[in-house]
Phi, psi and omega in degrees: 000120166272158185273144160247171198301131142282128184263152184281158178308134147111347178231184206217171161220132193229117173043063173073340190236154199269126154205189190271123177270141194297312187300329202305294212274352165306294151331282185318313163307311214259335176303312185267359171308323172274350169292322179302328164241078147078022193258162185257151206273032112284353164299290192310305171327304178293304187285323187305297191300311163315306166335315197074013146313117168255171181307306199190127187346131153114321177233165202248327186313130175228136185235209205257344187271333190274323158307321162289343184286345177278311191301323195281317166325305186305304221274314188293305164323308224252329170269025175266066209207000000 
């Protein structure tokens, strides 16, 4: 059985290439606009899930582990800098 490639929230792979899916990266902007002003990451969860984005092919469920995982990505970035 293969497995298929997972891509991070917000991209996509379309004809061999990695590129940003629009709805996805919409989202990810309006998350952290709204962690920034202040919502807790089940609130951010709860409006995600409202959105109709789902997290990842197959489920609609959006929970607070899956909304920290974009902060921890940034946080990996910035100390591999």
């Amino acid at each position: 059985m293969s497995k298929k490639r997972v891509f991070p929230f917000g991209y996509q792979m379309r004809e061999g290439q990695i590129l940003v899916n629009p709805q996805e990266a919409r989202l990810v902007r309006e998350i952290f606009e709204q962690y920034r002003l202040g919502k807790t990451t089940p609130e951010l969860a709860a409006s995600a899930m409202l959105q109709g984005v789902p997290y990842r092919e197959g489920t609609s469920a959006w929970n607070k582990n899956m909304v920290c995982i974009f902060f921890f990505a940034i946080q990996m970035r910035q100390e591999q800098r």
